[in-house]
C-alpha positions in Angstrom: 14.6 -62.0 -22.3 14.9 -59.7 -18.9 16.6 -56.9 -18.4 19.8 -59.2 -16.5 20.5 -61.0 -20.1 20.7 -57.5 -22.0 24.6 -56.5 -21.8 25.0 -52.8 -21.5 24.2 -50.4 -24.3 22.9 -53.4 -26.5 19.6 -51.6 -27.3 20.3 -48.8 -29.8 18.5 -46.3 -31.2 17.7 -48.6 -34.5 15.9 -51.1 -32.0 13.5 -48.5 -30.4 10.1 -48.9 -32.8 9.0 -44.9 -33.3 6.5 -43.8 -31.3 7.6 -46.0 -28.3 9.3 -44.6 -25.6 6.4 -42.9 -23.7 7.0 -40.1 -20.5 6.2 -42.7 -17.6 9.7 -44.6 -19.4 12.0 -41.7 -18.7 13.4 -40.7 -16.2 12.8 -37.7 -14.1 15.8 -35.3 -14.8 17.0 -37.0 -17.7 15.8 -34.1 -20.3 18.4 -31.5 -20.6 18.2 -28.1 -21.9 20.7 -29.3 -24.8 17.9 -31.9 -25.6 15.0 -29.9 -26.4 15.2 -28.6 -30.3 15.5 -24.6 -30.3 12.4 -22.9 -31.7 14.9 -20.4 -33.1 17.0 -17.5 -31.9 15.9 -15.1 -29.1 12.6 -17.4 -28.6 10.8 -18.7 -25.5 8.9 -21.5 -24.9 5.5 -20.5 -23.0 2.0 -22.4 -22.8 -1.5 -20.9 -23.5 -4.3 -21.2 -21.2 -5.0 -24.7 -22.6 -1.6 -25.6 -21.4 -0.5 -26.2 -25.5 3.5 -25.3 -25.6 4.8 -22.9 -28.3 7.9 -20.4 -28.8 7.6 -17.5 -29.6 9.4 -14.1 -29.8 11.1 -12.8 -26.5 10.3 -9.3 -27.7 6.5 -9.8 -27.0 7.2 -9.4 -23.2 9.0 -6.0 -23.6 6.2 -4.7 -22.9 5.6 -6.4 -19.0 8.8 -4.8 -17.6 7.8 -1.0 -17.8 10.8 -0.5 -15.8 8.9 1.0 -12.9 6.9 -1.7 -11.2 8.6 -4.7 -13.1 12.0 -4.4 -13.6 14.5 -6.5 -15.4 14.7 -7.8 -18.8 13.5 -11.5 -18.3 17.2 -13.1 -18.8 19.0 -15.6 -16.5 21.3 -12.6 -15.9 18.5 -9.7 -15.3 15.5 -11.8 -14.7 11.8 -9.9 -13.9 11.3 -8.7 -10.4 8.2 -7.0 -9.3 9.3 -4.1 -7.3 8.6 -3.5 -3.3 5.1 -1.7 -3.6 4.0 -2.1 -7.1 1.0 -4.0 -6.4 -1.5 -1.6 -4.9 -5.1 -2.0 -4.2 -6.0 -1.5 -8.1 -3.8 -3.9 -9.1 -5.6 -7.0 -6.9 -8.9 -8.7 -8.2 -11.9 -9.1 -5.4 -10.6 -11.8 -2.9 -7.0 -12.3 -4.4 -5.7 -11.8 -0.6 -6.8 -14.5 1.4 -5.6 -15.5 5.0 -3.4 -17.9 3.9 -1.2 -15.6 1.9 -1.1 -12.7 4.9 2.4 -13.0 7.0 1.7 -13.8 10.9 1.1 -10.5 12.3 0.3 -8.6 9.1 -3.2 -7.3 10.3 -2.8 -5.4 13.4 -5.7 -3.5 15.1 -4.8 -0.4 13.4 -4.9 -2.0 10.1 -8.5 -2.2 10.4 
């Protein structure tokens, strides 16, 4: 059988064997918000440094926005925003800035 002889909407869920439909078979953009199962109210899906996906409780980032440098409360309406000078010298490790992230005309000769 090829996909020509299937008539629309013929295969149903009940003819999809579990475990089956892999990534590569769907479409990019297909997976909507209103897809993905909610871990729960006020919860927010983040990944560990192994890249492994969990929720967990919004209120464990109060603590980044201290309202100074980092402002907002980390909603679509009032998202995060680190504020114009809040990163100073203390706050950069040895060789974050490199060339490439320096605007054209950054370093002048008085810079130095």
């Amino acid at each position: 059988m090829t996909n020509a002889q299937l008539a629309d909407s013929a295969v149903q869920t009940e003819n999809i064997a579990n475990e089956t439909i892999l990534s590569e078979d769907i479409k990019d953009g297909e997976i909507a918000t209103n897809d993905i199962a909610s871990g729960g109210n006020d919860k927010v899906l983040v990944t560990d440094n192994a890249g492994t996906v969990a929720w967990v409780d919004k209120s464990s980032f109060a603590a980044i926005a201290d309202q100074v440098t980092i402002t907002g409360a980390g909603t679509t309406a009032d998202p995060f925003k680190v504020e114009d000078l809040s990163i100073v010298t203390g706050k950069l490790a040895d060789g974050a800035v490199t060339t490439v992230k320096l605007a054209d005309g950054a370093v002048t000769t008085a810079k130095l």
